[in-house]
C-alpha positions as CSV (number, residue, x, y, z in Angstrom):
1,X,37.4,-132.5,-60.6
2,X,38.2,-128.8,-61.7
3,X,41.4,-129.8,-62.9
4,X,40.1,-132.3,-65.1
5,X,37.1,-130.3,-66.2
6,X,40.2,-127.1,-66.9
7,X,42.1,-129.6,-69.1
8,X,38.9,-131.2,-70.9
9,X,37.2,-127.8,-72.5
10,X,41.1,-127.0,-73.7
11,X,43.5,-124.3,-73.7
12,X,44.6,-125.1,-70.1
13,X,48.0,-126.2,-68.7
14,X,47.2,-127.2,-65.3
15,X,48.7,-128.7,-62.3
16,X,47.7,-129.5,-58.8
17,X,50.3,-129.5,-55.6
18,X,48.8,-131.2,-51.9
19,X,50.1,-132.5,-48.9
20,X,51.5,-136.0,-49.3
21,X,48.8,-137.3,-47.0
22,X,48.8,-140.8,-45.4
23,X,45.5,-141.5,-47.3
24,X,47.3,-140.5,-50.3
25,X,50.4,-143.1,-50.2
26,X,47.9,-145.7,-49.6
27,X,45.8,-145.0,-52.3
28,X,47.1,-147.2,-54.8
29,X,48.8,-144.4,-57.4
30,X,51.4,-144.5,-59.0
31,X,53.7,-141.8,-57.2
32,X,57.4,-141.5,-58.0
33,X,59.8,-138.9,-55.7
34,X,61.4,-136.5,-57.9
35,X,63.4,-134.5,-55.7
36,X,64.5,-134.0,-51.9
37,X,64.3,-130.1,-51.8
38,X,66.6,-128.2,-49.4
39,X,66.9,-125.0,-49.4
40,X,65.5,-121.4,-48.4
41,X,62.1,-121.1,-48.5
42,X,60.3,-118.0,-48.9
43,X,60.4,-116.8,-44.9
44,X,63.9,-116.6,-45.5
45,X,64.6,-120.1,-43.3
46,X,65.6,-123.3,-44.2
47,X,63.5,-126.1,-45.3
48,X,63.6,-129.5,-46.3
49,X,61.1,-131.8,-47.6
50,X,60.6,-134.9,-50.7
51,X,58.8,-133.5,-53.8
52,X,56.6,-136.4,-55.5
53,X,54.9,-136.4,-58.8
54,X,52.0,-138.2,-60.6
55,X,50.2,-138.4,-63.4
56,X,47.0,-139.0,-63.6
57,X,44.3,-138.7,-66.4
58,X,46.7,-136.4,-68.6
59,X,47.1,-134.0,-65.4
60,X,50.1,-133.5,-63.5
61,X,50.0,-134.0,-59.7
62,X,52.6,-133.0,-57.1
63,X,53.0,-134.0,-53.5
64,X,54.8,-132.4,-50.4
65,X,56.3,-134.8,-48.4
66,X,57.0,-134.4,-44.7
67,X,56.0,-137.5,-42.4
68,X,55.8,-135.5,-39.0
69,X,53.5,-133.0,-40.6
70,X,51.4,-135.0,-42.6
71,X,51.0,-139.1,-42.2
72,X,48.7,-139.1,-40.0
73,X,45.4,-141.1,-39.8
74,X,43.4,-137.8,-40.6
75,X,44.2,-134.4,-42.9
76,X,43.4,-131.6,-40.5
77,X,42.3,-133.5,-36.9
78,X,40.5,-136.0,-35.0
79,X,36.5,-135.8,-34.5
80,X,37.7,-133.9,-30.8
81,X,39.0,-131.1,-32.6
82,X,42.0,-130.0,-35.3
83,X,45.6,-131.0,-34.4
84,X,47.6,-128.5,-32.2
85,X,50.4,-127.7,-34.7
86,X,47.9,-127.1,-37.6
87,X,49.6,-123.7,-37.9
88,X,52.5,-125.4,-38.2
89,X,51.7,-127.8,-41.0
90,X,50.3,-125.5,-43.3
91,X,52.4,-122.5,-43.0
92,X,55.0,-125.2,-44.2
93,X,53.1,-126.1,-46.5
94,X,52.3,-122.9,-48.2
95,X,56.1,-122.5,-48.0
96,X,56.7,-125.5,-49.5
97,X,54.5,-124.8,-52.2
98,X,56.2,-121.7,-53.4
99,X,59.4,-123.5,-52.9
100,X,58.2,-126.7,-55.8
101,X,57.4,-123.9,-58.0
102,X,61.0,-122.5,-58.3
103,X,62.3,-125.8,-58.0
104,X,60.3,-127.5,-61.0
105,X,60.5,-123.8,-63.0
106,X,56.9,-124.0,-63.6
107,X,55.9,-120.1,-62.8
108,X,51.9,-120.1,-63.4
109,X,49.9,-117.4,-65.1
110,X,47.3,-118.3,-61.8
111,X,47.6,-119.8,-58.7
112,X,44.3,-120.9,-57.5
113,X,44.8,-121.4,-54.0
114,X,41.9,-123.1,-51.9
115,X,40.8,-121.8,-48.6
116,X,42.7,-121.2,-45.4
117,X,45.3,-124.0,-45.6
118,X,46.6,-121.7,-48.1
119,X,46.4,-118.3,-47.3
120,X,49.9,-117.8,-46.7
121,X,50.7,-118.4,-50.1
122,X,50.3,-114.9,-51.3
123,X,52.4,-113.2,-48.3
124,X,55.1,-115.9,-48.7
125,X,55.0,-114.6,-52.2
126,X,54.9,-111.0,-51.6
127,X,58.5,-112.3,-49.5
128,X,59.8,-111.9,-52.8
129,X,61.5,-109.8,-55.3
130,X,59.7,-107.5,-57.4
131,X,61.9,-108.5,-60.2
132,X,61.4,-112.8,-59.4
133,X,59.4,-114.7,-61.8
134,X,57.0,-115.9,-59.1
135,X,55.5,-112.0,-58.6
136,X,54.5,-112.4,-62.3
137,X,52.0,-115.0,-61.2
138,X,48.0,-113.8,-60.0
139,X,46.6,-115.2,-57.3
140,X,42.9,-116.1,-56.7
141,X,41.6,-117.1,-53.5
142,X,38.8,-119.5,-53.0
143,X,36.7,-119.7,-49.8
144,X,34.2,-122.9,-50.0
145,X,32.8,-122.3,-46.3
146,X,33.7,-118.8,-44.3
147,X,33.2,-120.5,-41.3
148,X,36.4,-122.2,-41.3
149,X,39.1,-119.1,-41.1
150,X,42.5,-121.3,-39.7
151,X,42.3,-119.0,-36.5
152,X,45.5,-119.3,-34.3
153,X,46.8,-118.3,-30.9
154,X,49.4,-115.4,-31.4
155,X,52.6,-117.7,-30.4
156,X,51.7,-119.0,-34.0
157,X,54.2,-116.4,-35.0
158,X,56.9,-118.6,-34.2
159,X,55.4,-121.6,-36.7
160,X,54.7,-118.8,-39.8
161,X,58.6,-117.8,-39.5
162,X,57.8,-114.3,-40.9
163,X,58.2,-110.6,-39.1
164,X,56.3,-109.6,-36.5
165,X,55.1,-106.7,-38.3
166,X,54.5,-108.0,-41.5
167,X,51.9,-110.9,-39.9
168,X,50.4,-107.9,-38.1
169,X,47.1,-107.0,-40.7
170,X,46.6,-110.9,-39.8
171,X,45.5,-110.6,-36.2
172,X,41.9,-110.8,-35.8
173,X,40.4,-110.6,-32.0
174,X,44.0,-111.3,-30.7
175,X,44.7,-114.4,-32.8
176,X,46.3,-114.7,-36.7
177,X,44.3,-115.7,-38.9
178,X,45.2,-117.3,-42.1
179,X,42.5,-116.6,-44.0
180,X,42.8,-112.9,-43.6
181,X,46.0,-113.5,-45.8
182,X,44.1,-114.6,-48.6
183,X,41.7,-112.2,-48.6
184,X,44.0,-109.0,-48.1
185,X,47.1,-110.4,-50.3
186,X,45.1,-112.5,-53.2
187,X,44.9,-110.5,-56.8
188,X,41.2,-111.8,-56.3
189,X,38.8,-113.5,-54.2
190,X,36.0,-116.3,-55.2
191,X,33.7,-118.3,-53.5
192,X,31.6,-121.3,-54.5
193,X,28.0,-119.3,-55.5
194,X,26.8,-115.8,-56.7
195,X,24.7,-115.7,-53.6
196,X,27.0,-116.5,-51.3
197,X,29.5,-114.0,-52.5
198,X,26.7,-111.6,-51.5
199,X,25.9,-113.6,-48.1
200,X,29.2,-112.8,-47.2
201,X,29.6,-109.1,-47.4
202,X,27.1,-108.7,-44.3
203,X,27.3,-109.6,-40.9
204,X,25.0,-112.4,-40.1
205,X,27.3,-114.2,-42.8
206,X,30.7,-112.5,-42.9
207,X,31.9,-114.0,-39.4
208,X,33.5,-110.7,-38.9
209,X,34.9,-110.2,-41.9
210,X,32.5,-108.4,-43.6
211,X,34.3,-105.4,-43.0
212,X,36.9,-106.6,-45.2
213,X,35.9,-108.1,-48.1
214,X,33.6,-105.4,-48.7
215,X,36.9,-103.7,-49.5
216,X,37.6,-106.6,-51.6
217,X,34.5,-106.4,-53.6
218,X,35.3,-105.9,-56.9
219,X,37.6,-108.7,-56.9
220,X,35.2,-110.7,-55.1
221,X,33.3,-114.0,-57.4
222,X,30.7,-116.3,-56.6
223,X,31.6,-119.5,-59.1
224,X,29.2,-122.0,-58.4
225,X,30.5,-125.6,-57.9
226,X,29.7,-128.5,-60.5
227,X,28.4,-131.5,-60.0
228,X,30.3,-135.2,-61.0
229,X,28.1,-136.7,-63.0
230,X,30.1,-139.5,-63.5
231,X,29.4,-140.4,-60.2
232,X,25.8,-138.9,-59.8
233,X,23.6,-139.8,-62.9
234,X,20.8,-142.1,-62.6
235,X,20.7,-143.4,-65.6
236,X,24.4,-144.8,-64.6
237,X,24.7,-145.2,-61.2
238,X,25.9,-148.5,-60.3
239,X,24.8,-147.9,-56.3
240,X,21.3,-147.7,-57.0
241,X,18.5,-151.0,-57.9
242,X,17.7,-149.9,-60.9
243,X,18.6,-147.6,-63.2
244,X,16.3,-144.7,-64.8
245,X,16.5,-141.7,-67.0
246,X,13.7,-139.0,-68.5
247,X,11.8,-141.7,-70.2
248,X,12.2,-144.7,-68.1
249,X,11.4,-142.2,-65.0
250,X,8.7,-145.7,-63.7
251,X,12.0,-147.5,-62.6
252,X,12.5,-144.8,-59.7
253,X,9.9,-146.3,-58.2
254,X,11.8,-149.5,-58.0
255,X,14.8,-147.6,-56.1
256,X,11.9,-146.4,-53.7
257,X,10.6,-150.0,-52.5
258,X,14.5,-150.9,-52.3
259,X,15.0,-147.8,-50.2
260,X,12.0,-148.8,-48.2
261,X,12.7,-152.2,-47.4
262,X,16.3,-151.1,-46.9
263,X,15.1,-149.0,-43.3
264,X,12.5,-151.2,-42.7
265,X,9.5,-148.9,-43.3
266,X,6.1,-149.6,-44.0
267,X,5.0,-146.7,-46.0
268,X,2.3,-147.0,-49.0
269,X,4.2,-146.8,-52.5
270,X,1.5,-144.5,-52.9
271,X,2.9,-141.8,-49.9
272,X,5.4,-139.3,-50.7
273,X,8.6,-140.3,-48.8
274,X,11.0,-137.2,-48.1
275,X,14.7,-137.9,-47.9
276,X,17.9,-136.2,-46.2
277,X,21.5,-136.5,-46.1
278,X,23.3,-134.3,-44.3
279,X,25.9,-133.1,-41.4
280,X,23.6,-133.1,-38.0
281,X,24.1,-129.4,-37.3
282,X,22.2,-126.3,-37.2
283,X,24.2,-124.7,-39.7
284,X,21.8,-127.7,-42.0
285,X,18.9,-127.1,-40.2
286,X,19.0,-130.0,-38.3
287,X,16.6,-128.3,-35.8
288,X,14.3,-127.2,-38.3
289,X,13.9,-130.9,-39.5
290,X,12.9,-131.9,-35.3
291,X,10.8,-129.3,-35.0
292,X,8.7,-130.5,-38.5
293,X,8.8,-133.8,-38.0
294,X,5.3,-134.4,-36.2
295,X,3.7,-132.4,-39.3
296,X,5.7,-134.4,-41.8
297,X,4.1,-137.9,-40.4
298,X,0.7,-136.1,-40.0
299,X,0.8,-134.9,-44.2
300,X,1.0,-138.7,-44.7
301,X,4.7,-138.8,-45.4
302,X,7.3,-140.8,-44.3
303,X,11.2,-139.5,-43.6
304,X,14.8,-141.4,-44.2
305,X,17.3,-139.6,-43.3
306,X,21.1,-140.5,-43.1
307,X,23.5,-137.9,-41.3
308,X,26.5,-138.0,-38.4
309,X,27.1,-134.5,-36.4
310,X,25.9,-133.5,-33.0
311,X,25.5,-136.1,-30.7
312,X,22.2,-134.7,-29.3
313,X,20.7,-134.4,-32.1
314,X,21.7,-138.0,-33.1
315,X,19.7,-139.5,-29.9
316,X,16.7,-137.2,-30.2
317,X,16.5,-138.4,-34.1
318,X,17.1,-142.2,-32.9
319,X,14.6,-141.6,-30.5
320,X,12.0,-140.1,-32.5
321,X,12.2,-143.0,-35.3
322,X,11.6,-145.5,-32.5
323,X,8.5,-144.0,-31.7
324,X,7.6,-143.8,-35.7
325,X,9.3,-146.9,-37.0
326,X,6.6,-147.4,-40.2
327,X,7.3,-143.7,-41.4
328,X,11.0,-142.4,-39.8
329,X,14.0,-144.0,-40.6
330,X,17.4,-143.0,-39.4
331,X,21.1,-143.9,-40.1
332,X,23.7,-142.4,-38.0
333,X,27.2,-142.5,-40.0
334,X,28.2,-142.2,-43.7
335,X,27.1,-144.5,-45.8
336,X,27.6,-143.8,-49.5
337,X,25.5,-146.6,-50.9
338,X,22.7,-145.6,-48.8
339,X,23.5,-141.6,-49.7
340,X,22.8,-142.7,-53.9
341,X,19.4,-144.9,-53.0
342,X,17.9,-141.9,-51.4
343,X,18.7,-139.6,-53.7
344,X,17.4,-142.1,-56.1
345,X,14.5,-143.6,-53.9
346,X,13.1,-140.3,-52.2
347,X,10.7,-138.6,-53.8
348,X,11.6,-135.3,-52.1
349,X,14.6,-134.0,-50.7
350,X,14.9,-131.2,-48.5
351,X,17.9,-128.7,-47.1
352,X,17.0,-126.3,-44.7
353,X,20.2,-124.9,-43.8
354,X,20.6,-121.5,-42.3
355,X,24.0,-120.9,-44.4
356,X,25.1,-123.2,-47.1
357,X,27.8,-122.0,-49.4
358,X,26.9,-123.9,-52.4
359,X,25.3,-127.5,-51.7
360,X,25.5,-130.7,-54.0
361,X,22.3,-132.6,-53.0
362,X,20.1,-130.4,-54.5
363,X,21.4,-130.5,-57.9
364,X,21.9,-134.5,-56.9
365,X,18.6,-134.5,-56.7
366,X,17.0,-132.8,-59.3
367,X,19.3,-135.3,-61.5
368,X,17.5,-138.0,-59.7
369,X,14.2,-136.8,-60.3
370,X,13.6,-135.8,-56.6
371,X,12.4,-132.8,-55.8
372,X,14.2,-130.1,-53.8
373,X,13.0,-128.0,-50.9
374,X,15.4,-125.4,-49.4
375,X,15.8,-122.5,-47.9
376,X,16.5,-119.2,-50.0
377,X,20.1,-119.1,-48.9
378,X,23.6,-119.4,-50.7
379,X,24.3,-122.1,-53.8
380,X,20.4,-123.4,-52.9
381,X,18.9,-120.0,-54.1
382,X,21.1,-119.9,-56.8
383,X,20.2,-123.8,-58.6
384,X,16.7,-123.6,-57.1
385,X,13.7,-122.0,-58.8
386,X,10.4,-122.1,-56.6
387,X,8.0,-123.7,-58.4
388,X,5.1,-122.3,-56.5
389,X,6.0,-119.1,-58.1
390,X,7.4,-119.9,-62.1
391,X,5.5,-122.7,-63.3
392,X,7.6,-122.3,-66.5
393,X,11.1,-122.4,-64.9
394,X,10.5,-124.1,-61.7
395,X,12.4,-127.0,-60.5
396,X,11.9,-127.1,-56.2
397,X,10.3,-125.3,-53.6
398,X,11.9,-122.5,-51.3
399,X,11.5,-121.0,-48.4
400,X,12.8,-117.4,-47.1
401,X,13.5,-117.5,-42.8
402,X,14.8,-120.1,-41.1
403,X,11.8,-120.9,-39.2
404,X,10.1,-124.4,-39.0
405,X,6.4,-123.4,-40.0
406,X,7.6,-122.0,-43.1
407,X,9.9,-125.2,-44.0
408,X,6.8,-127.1,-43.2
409,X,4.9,-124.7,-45.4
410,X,7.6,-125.5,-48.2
411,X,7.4,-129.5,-47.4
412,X,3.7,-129.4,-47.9
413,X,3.7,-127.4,-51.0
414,X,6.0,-130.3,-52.8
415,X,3.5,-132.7,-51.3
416,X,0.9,-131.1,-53.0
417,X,2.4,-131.5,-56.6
418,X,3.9,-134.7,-55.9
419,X,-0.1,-135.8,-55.7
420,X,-0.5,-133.8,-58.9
421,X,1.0,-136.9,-61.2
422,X,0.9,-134.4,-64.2
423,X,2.8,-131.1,-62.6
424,X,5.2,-133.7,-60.6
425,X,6.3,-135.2,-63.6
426,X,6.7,-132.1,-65.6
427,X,9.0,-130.8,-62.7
428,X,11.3,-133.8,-62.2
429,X,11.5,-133.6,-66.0
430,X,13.0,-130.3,-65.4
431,X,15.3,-131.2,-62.9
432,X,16.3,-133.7,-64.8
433,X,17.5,-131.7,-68.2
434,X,19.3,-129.2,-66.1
435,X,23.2,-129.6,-66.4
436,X,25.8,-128.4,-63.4
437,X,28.2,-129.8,-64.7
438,X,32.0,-128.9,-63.9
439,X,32.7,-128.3,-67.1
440,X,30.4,-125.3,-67.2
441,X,32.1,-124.0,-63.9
442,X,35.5,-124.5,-65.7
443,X,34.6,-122.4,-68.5
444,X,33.7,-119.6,-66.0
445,X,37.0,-120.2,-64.1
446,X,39.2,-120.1,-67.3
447,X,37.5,-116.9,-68.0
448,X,38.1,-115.5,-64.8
449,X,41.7,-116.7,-65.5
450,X,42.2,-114.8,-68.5
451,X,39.9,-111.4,-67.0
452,X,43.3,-111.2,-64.0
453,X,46.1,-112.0,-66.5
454,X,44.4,-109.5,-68.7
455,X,43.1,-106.9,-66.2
456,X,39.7,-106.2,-65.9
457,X,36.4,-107.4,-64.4
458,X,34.0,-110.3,-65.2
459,X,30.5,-109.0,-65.7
């Protein structure tokens, strides 16, 4: 969507390079093979692969093509873990990368690489000349989720094809670690929110790499991520019962009798009923939501939630709905449909995650009308305003520590306004006007752009 949103607000040439992924072939497009590249790569080694293109929606798309690396059911592993020769596949693929550059002559002003699958990039690049057209290019580095670093044994030396001594600033603990390429070898280094960029300079977010990008900080960005409104609007959202805007805000409560009847709950229209969507992990605060459950029944509230993750917490969440079948209703899987009617059918929606980078379903939300509770942390402190605390600017509820009496706290505060017909309304009016879109992201990207073609910092 960031290509599109580049190419909409003007000025922008851009085009996008992936794996040619088994999902991708069967996806219906209209892909064409423009070349069978063989040659020498950028580890000095020969390579061969097909080179596809596309257009789509005035964009330019390209496609690496190797079967043994990349048709496979999934794009990085099976729910039991990643494949074994991940290493493999995208080493080659940053390789290959560089390698559709030289051979379609399109040298960018910025490569805007996307977390560890292609870290490599920049040392690949660094493989080269001073004097070869591809050193001309900067490179920013985007991390959406620190947590995932593309961490290898050390016999992944043999897969990345380069020097010992030149992969050695990669080793981390006694493994390489891909990402450490980005970060060290990128011109500059973004991530997906102003807080998070801060998060991750300490230790309790930095997963021991604090230490260096703290050395990186002044090329270091916090971009927050848009939202796709196309597919997330209310007012058009063909997924939902009924449709509803600012001032036709009485149809949500259509989409929350739909949403009721849909998990078979016999709440009172009149009863707030809080809503979640979400992995079933701690990193969400999963636990947190457990722990709070008992008190979110007992405030006269009833809970859907709709999640897949940890297989414990699956069970205790099944079992705890059986016991509270009027109020509690669970889904185990994904379910997209289901995913828009509570948005659209909840009247709050809360994300107590102990890390979380940017998040979508709060701004989702306050689209919808539904009123966010998080915790203080990441892309949620940076879209949510506590309302308990700016009555003018407002538009959720917040809480600081990852602890389940001050979630509950938060919970109870939002059940409180949403009582409050005249505050409630004001608020969801609020979250309703606010715009996240990507095209306000893209501007800030194609500012950054310019700030490392240029030289210099954005303020």
């Amino acid at each position: 969507i960031l290509p599109a949103a580049l190419k909409e607000i003007g000025g922008n040439e851009v085009r996008v390079i992936s794996p040619f992924y088994k999902m991708v072939k069967e996806g219906g497009f209209k892909i064409k093979k423009i070349k069978d590249v063989r040659g020498e790569s950028a580890s000095g080694t020969k390579e061969s692969f097909e080179l596809y293109e596309s257009e789509y929606e005035g964009l330019k798309f390209y496609f690496v093509g190797k079967d043994e690396y990349y048709d496979r059911d999934n794009i990085y592993g099976t729910p039991h873990g990643g494949y074994p020769d991940n290493a493999a596949r995208f080493s080659f693929f940053c390789r290959a990368v560089l390698a559709s550059l030289i051979e379609t002559g399109f040298y960018p002003d910025v490569m805007h690489l996307n977390d560890w699958q292609t870290a490599l990039i920049p040392l690949y690049r660094n493989s080269y000349s001073e004097s070869h057209p591809l050193r001309k290019s900067k490179i920013l580095f985007a991390i959406h989720n620190l947590g995932y670093q593309g961490v290898f044994p050390k016999e992944s030396i043999s897969d990345i094809r380069l020097p010992e001594d030149v992969l050695e600033p990669l080793v981390h603990h006694g493994k390489i670690s891909f990402i450490k390429s980005g970060i060290l070898y990128a011109d500059a280094v973004s991530t997906v929110s102003k807080k998070y960029a801060e998060e991750i300079l300490t230790p309790q977010y930095g997963y021991g790499l604090d230490g260096l990008l703290k050395k990186k900080e002044k090329d270091l960005y916090g971009v927050l991520n848009g939202v796709d409104y196309s597919n997330w609007n209310p007012e058009t959202d063909t997924l939902i019962p009924a449709n509803y805007g600012i001032g036709t805000l009485q149809n949500k409560l259509r989409c929350k009798t739909e949403l009721l009847k849909r998990m078979k709950l016999n709440l009172p229209a009149g009863a707030p009923l809080i809503g979640s969507v979400g992995r079933l992990a701690e990193q969400k605060g999963i636990d947190l939501i457990v722990a709070s459950i008992d008190e979110i029944v007992e405030a006269g509230a009833g809970l859907v939630l709709l999640g897949i993750g940890e297989e414990r917490y699956e069970k205790i969440l099944k079992d705890i709905a059986g016991e509270n079948p009027d109020k509690i209703g669970v889904s185990i899987g994904f379910d997209n449909k289901l995913a828009h009617m509570i948005e659209a059918g909840a009247d709050i929606f809360i994300m107590p995650s102990r890390y979380e980078p940017c998040g979508l379903n709060q701004m989702y939300s306050l689209k919808y009308g539904t009123i966010p509770v998080v915790r203080a942390t990441g892309g949620l402190d940076d879209t949510i305003i506590d309302y308990s605390e700016d009555k003018i600017r407002g538009n959720g509820f917040k809480f600081k520590n990852a602890q389940a009496q001050e979630f509950i706290d938060a919970v109870k505060r939002a059940i409180k306004v949403f009582y409050n017909k005249e505050e409630l309304l004001k608020l969801q009016e609020r979250g309703m006007a606010s715009d996240f879109s990507w095209q306000s992201a893209a501007r800030k990207y194609a500012a950054l752009y310019e700030k490392m073609v240029k030289g210099g910092r954005i303020v």
